[in-house]
Every structure is written in C-alpha cells, then in structure tokens.
N, C-alpha and C positions, 0 to 999 in steps of 0.2 A: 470619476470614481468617488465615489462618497463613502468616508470614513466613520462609521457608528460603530462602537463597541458594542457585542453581543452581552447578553448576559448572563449568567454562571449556567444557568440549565442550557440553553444556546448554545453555549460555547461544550460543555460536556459533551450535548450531543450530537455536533458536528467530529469533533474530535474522536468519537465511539463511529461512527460511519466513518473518517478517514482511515483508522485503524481494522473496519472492518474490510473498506473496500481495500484496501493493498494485503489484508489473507488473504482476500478473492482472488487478485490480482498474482501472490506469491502460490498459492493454490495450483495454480495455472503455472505456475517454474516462470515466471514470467518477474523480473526484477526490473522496477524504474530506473533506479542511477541518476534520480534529479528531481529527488522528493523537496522542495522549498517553497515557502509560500506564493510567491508568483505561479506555481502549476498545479495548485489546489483552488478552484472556483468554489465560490459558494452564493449562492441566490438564498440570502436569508427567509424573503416573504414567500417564495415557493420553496422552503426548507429543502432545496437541491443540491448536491456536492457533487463534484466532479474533478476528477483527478486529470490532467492532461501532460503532453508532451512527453509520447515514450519514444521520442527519438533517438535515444542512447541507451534505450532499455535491453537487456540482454532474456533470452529464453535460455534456461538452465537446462542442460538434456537428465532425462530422466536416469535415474541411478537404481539399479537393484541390488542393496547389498547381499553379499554372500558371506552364508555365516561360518566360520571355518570353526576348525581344533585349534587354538591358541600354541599351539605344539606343532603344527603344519607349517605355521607361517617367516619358520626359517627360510 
C-alpha cells in the first residue's frame, strides 16, 4: 500500500462522493454499521471510491407515518 497524501481539492472531493454515496446507500434504508477507513477504497489515478463491507449492515423497514389529532393520542 502506498501512502500519498491527497490534496485539498482530492481530498474534498472524495469526501463529497463518500457523503454522497452512503445517501444513496441510506436512500435505500439500507445502513452500514462499519463506516471506518479500512472499508472506504479509493483508487486516486482512476478517481474511484467505493464503500465496502456491508456485512453488519442492517435494511431499515420502511415507515409510513400517520398523522394523527395530537388529542387522539391518549
């Protein structure tokens, strides 16, 4: 593994894709549970990111709330 520090624009714009790709991901109700550097890839010279290891990842079940009278809900 070879250790180079990106540089401020590099490093923004991975940080903007990890951010974007885990909405995608929460989008989907779909939660990691084991977001830390070892399971974020990044291929700098083909500007690739990828999030791995959703082996403890839970899918959230979908929720419809219902809106009540605030006076019902005795």
């Amino acid at each position: 593994m070879i250790n180079c520090p990106l540089s401020l624009t590099e490093f923004l714009s991975f940080t903007i894709s990890i951010a974007d790709s885990l909405g995608n991901v929460h989008a989907l109700n779909i939660i990691h549970k084991d977001i830390n550097p070892s399971n974020i890839v990044v291929n700098p010279d083909a500007k690739l990111l990828k999030i791995i290891d959703f082996g403890i990842a839970s899918r959230l079940p979908c929720e419809n709330p219902t809106l009540k009278n605030p006076e019902q809900l005795d």
